[in-house]
C-alpha positions, 0 to 999 in steps of 0.5 A, spaced: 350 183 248 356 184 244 360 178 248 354 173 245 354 176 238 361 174 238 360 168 239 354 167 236 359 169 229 363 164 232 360 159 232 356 160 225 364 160 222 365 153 226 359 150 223 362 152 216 369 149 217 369 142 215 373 136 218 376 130 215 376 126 221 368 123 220 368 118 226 365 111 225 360 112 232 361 104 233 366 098 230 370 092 234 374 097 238 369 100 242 365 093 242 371 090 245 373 096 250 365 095 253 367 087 253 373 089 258 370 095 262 368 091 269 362 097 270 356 099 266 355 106 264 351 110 268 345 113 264 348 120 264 355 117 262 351 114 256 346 121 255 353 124 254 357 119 250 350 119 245 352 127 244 359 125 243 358 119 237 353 124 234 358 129 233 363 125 232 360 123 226 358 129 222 363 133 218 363 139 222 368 139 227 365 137 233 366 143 239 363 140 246 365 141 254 363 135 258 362 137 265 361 132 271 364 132 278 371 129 280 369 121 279 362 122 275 367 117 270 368 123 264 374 118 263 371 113 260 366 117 256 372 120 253 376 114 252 370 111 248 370 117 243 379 116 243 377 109 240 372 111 235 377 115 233 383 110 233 377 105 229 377 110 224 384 111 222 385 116 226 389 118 231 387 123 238 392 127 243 389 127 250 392 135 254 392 134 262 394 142 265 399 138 270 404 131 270 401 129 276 394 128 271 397 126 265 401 120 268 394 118 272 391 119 266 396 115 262 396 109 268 389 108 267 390 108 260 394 103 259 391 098 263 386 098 258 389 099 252 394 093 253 388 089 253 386 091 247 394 091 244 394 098 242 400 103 245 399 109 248 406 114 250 406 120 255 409 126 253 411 131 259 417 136 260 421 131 264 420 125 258 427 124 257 430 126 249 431 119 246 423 117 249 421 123 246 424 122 239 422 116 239 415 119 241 416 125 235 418 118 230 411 114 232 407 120 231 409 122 225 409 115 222 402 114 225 403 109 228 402 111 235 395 112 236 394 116 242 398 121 246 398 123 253 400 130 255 400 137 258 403 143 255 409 138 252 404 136 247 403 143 243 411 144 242 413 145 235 416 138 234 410 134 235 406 132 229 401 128 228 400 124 222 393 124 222 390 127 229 383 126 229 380 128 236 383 133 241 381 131 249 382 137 254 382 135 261 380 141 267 380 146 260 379 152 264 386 151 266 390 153 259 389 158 255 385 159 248 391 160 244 394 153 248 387 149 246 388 152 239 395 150 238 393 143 239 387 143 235 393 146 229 396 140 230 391 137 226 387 138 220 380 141 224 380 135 229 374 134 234 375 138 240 372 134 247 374 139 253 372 136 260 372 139 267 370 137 274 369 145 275 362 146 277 359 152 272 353 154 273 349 154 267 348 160 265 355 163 267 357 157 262 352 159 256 356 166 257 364 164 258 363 159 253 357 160 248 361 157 241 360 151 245 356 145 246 356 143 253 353 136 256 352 134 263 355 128 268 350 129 273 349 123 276 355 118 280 356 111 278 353 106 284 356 105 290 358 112 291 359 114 297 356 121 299 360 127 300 360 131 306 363 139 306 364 142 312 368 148 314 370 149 320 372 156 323 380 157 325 378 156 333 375 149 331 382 147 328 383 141 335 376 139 332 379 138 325 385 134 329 381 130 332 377 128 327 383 127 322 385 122 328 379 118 328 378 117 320 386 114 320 385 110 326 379 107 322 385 106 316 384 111 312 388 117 309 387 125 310 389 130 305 391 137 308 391 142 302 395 149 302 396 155 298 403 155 297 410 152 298 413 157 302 411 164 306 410 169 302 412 176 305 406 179 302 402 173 303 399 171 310 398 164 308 399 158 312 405 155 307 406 147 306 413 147 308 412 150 315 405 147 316 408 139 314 413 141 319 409 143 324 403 137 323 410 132 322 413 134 330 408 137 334 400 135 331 401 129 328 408 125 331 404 118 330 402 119 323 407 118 317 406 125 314 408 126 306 409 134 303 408 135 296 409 141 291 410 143 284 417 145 285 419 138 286 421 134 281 417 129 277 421 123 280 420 126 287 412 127 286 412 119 284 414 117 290 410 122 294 403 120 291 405 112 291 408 113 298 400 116 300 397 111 295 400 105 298 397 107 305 405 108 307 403 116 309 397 117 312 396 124 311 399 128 305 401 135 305 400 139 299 399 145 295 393 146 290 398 141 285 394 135 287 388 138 285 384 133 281 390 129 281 389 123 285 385 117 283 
């Protein structure tokens, strides 16, 4: 009780606080983006763009968490409202929790932005000092448009000229004051979260009653579906065997694990022993990749460019990949 009146307070003081990013809702821009994009919106991802626009063109802050299963296609719905906000004359920052998201977020936009000629940088820890000058300078000029980052975005030296629309991708992952701290780069910007984390509705109303929650629930065409199957540890041989079968067929497996090494307190398989063990003694045939969170940035681009170019069959790795794959 005392949690909803929170934020029921909250959401009054929201509502009261004005922004000075009103977005135009359509322009050139957008028009061009749907000229190049190769697939139509599903019916949700318009519902949803829909709640977006509308609030993108009122003076109050927009506050909205978009939820959807990994490829339900939030991206694009998000891109949409980036470049309401680049029409006009704003700029937007986009924060994903690990480099590995960022830099695939990063890819696929500029894939399209090069073909409607606006730059997009991406900015993590491992950006090197020129670049990240550079970055620094272009923001505060306002001629760089969008930035992609993780937690790099929310350091003291970056500022924006006039960010108009903050994206948090898989929000759950930062923390209140890190979320605060980008929208402080700005003055009032619209706030887009997303996340493939499945909420119950209700759950959703009492962790995140200050804000406006839309729903992906349909995916794009030709999807195919998912089927989730646990096995117990004595069906392991099972999980071999069925591992075998699908790289025959010519596709990939991932093995996920919950940590690097062998903890001492911790009686869990490890990626490092366990991509041994698979490498030698499981799967000998196969090309088995490791990745981890302890790896550089230039070790983990060449890991998941090894697994994305077929070159690795299977993929060790810890929760790192998450939803970092595309």
């Amino acid at each position: 009780f005392y949690l909803q009146l929170g934020f029921l307070q909250r959401r009054q003081t929201l509502r009261h606080i004005q922004s000075k990013a009103v977005l135009a809702p359509t322009g050139q821009l957008i028009d061009k983006f749907y000229e190049i994009l190769p697939f139509k919106l599903t019916n949700a991802q318009s519902r949803v763009l829909n709640d977006i626009l509308n609030d993108l063109e009122k003076s109050v802050p927009m506050n909205r968490l978009v939820q959807g299963d990994v490829g339900s296609g939030k991206t694009v719905v998000a891109v949409i409202a980036i470049l309401a906000a680049i029409q006009s004359g704003f700029q937007a920052a986009l924060m994903a929790p690990t480099e590995v998201l960022a830099e695939q977020h990063y890819r696929k936009l500029v894939s399209w932005f090069n073909l409607l000629y606006l730059p997009v940088e991406l900015l993590t820890g491992s950006t090197k000092t020129v670049k990240r000058r550079q970055i620094h300078a272009q923001l505060e000029t306002g001629e760089l448009p969008l930035l992609v980052g993780t937690h790099a975005l929310i350091q003291d030296p970056v500022n924006f000229h006039r960010l108009g629309l903050v994206v948090i991708d898989e929000q759950h992952r930062f923390g209140v004051h890190q979320r605060a701290r980008l929208q402080q780069k700005g003055e009032q910007p619209h706030v887009l979260t997303m996340t493939a984390t499945p909420i119950p509705r209700t759950l959703a109303l009492t962790l995140h009653g200050d804000l406006d929650v839309s729903q992906i629930d349909e995916m794009p065409p030709g999807r195919q579906a998912i089927q989730t199957t646990a096995l117990s540890g004595k069906e392991r041989t099972q999980a071999y065997d069925l591992i075998r079968r699908e790289i025959a067929q010519g596709r990939q497996t991932y093995i996920v694990l919950p940590l690097i090494e062998e903890s001492e307190k911790l009686d869990l398989r490890s990626a490092v022993e366990e991509h041994q063990r698979l490498s030698e003694s499981i799967f000998p045939q196969f090309q088995v990749g490791l990745l981890h969170g302890r790896m550089t940035s230039a070790e983990k681009d060449e890991i998941i460019n090894k697994f994305r170019d077929n070159e690795t069959q299977i993929l060790v790795s810890t929760t790192v990949i998450e939803v970092g794959v595309d």
